[in-house]
LOKOL-424784 format. One record per residue (C-alpha): residue number from 1; x, y, z. Coordinates in pm, 1 decimal. Layout:
BEGIN
NUM:X:Y:Z
...
END
This chain:
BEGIN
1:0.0:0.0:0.0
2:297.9:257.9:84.8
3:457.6:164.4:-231.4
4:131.7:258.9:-397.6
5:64.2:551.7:-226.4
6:432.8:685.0:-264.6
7:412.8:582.5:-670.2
8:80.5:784.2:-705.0
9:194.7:1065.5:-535.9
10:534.8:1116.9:-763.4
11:362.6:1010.1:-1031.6
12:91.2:1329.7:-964.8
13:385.3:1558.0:-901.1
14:591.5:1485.9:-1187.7
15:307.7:1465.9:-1456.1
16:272.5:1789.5:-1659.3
17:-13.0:1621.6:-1855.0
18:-210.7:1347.7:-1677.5
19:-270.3:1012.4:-1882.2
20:-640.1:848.0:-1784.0
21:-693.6:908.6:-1425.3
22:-962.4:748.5:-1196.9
23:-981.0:920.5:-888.3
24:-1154.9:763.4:-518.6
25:-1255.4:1058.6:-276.5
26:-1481.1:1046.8:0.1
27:-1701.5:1353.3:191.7
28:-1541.0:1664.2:337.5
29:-1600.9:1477.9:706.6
30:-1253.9:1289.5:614.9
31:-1417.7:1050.0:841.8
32:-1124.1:696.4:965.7
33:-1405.4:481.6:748.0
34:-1419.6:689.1:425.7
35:-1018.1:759.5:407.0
36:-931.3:353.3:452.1
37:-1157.6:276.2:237.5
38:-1083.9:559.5:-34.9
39:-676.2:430.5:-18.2
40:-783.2:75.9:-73.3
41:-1015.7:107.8:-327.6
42:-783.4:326.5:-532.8
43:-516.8:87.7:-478.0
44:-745.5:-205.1:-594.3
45:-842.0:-23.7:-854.4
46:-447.0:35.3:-973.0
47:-417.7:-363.1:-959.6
48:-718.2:-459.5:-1183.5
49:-743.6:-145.4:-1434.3
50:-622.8:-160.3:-1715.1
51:-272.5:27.0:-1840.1
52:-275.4:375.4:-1887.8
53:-548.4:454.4:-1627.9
54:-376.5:645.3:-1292.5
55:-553.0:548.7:-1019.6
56:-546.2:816.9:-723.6
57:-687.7:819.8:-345.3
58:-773.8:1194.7:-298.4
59:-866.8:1349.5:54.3
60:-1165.4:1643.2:-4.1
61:-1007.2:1873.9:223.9
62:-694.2:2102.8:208.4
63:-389.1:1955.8:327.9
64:-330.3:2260.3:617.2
65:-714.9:2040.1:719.5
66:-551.1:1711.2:774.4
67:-427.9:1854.0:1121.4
68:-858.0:1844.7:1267.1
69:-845.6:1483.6:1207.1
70:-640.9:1312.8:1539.7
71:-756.1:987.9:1496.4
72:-750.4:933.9:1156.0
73:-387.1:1084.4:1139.3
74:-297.5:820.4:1486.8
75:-418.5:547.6:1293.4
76:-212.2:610.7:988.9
77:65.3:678.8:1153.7
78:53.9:361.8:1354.6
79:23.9:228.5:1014.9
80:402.2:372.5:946.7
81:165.1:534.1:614.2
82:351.3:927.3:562.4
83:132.0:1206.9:534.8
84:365.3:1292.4:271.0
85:227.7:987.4:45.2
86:-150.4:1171.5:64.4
87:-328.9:1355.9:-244.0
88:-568.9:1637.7:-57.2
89:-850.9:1783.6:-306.2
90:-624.7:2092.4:-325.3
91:-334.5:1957.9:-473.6
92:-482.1:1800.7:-786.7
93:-749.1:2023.1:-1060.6
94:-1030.2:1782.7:-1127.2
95:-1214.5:1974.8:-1286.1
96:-934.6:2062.8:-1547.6
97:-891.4:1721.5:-1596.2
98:-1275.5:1638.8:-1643.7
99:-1289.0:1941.3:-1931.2
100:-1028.8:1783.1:-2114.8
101:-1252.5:1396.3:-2092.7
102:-966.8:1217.7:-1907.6
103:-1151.1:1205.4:-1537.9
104:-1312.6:886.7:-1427.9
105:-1456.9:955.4:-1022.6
106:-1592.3:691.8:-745.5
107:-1741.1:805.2:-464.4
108:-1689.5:700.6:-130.6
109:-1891.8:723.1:191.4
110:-2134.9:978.0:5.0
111:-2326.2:977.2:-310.6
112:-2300.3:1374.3:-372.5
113:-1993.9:1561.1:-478.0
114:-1928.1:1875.6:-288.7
115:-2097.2:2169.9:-354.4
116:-1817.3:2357.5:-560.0
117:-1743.2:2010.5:-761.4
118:-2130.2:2002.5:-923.4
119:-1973.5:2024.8:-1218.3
120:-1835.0:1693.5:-1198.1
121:-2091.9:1447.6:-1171.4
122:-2063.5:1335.7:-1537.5
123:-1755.6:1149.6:-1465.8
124:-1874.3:992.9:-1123.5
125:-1894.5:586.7:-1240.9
126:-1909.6:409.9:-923.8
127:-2100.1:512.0:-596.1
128:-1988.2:347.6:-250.4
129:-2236.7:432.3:-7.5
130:-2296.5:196.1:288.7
131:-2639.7:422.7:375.5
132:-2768.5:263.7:30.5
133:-2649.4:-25.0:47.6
134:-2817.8:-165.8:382.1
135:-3084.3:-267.2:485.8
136:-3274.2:65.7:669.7
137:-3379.6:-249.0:924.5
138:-3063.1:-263.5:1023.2
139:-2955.6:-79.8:1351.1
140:-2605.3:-71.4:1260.1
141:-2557.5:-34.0:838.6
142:-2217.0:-185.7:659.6
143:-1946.4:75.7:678.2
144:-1741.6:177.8:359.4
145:-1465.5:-68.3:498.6
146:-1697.2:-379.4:483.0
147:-1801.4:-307.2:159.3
148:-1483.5:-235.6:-22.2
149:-1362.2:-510.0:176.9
150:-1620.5:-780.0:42.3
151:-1571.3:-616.0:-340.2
152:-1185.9:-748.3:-291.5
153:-1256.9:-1038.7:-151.3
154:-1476.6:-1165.5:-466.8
155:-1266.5:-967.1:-755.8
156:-898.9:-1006.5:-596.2
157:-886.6:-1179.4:-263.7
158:-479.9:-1218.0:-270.7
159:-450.6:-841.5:-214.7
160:-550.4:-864.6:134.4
161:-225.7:-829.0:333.2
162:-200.3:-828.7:719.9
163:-107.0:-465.8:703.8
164:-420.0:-392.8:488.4
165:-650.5:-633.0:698.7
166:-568.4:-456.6:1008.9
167:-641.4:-124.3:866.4
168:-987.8:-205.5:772.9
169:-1044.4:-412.8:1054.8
170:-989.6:-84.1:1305.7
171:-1183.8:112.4:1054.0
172:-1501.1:-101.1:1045.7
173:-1438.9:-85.5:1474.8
174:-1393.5:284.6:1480.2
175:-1742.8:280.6:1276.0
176:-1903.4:88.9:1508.1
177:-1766.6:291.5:1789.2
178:-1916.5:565.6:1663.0
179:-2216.7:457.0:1606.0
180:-2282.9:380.6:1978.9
181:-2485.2:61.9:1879.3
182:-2448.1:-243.6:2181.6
183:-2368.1:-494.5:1953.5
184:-2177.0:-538.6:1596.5
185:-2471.2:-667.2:1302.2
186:-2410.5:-988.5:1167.4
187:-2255.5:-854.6:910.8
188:-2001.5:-677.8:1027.8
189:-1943.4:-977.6:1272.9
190:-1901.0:-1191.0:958.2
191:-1659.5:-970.4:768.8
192:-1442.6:-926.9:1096.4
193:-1395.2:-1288.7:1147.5
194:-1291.4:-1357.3:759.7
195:-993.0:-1091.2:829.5
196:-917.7:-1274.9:1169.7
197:-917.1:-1619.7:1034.9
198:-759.2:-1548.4:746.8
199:-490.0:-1360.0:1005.3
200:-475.0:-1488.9:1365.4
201:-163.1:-1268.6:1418.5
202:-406.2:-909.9:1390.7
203:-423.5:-766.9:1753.6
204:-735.4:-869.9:1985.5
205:-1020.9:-623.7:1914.4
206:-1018.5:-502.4:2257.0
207:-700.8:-374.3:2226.6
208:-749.2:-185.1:1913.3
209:-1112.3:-79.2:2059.8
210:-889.6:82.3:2379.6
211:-608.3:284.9:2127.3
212:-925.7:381.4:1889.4
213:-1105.9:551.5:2220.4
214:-830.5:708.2:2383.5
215:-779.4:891.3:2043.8
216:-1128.6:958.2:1992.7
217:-1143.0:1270.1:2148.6
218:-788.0:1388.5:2146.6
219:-749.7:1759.2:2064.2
220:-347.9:1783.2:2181.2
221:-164.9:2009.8:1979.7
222:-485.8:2210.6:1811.6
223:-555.6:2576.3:1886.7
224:-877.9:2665.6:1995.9
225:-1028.1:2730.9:1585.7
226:-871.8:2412.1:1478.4
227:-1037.3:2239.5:1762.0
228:-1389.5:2380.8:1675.1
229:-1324.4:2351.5:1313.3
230:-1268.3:1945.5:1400.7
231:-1583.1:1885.2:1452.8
232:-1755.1:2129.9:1239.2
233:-2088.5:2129.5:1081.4
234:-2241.5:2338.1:805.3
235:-2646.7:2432.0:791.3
236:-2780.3:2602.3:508.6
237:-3115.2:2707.3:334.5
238:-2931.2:2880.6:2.5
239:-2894.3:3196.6:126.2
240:-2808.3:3178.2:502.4
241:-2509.4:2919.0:675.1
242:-2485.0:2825.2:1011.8
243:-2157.6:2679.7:1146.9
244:-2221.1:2381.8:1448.4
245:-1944.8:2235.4:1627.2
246:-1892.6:1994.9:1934.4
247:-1606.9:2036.2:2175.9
248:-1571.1:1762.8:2431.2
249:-1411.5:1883.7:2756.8
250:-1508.4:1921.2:3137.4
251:-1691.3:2259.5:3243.5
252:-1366.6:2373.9:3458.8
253:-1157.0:2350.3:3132.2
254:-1396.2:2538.7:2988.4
255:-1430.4:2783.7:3168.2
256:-1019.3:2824.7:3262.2
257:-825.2:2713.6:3005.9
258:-1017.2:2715.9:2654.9
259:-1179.3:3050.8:2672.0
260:-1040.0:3260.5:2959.3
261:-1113.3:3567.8:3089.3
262:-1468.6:3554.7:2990.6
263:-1348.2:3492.4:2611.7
264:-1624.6:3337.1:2409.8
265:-1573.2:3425.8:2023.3
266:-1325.3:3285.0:1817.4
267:-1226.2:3451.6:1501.8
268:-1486.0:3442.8:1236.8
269:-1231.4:3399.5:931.5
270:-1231.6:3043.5:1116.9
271:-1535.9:2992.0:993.4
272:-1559.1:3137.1:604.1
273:-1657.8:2895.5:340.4
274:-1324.4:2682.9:304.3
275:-1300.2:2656.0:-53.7
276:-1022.4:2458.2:-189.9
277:-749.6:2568.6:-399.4
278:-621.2:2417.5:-740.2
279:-309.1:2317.8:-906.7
280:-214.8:2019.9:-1154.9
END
């Protein structure tokens, strides 16, 4: 997967004029579930497509982003996967590349572009979205991971490594984590126990379950608008926006060491639409 990622990356950078390129990205949330799955899809994809088609795992936020994420970045890095290695949606002009026909999109963990990349929905071929593809029975739906996951499995089962099956085994955990459901669906259940039999050297769950939590919530090294921007959440109607976000800390820390003296307003440049830049 590094050797992917790294080949990708240069390939990207040194490329004046890009050959066929079929890009993965997932939603703006850059959410542990949507980013695993979003490098191994594109790096499936690079394995079964045919030559001359660049396959490329972008992230849809600006690189100076990346910092919000804490767990996803712990994960990766206890993955030994550089930060270096990663395409963000700023780096790379898709929409250059989709005037001149040579963009080919999937979608991961959504089944809308972003609001600025409308214009791109011709060249979306492949949706993978786990809230359309359950059942709406189901108290806890398939994650991105699991799905992905079960695609490789039946098209090209020998590209499961150890490395890769314990990234999308903490990934599908982190999902369910999140999800705060009491028990993991049969499905899910299923899919974990193919990775474990198939590699009964991956850590016990409870151990990755412990790492996953203690980094859940970590803010360590973010300044108060990075911390807020984390978490953020944009409402609109059209015309007006409203900017939501969840900061998880006791009331004394609140009221001492995040905001003191009485400070309650963070600067509102924080908050402007974050519109990403371009370059090819």
């Amino acid at each position: 997967m590094e050797e992917f990622l790294q080949r990708a990356k240069s390939k990207l950078n040194r490329s004046k004029r890009l050959e066929k390129v079929h890009v993965v990205i997932g939603p703006k949330s850059c959410d542990l579930d949507s980013l695993i799955s979003t490098f191994t899809y594109a790096y499936f994809l690079d394995k079964v497509s045919p030559p001359g088609v660049l396959c490329l795992p972008v992230l849809n936020i600006p690189r100076t982003e990346f910092n919000y994420f804490t767990e996803t970045r712990f994960i990766l890095e206890e993955l030994n996967i550089s930060e270096s290695f990663h395409i963000f949606r700023d780096e790379i002009n898709l929409h250059q590349l989709n005037d001149e026909g040579k963009l080919s999109i999937t979608l991961v963990g959504s089944n809308v572009l972003a609001s600025e990349d409308k214009t791109l929905e011709s060249a979306v071929v492949k949706v993978i979205n786990p809230v359309e593809q359950s059942d709406a029975n189901v108290e806890f739906p398939e994650s991105s991971s699991s799905l992905v996951l079960k695609e490789i499995l039946q098209e090209a089962p020998d590209l499961i490594t150890e490395q890769l099956a314990h990234r999308l085994r903490g990934s599908i955990l982190f999902k369910w984590m999140t999800m705060e459901s009491e028990k993991i669906s049969e499905k899910q259940e299923e899919i974990l126990s193919i990775l474990e039999e198939k590699f009964p050297n991956l850590p016990p769950r409870r151990d990755i379950i412990n790492v996953l939590q203690e980094t859940q919530f970590s803010a360590q090294g973010l300044s108060i608008e990075q911390t807020m921007l984390k978490d953020l959440k944009e409402l609109s109607d059209g015309e007006i926006k409203v900017a939501i976000s969840t900061v998880s800390m006791n009331l004394e820390m609140s009221r001492i060491e995040l905001f003191p003296k009485g400070t309650w307003l963070v600067n509102r440049e924080a908050f402007q639409p974050r519109k990403s830049g371009s370059k090819c």
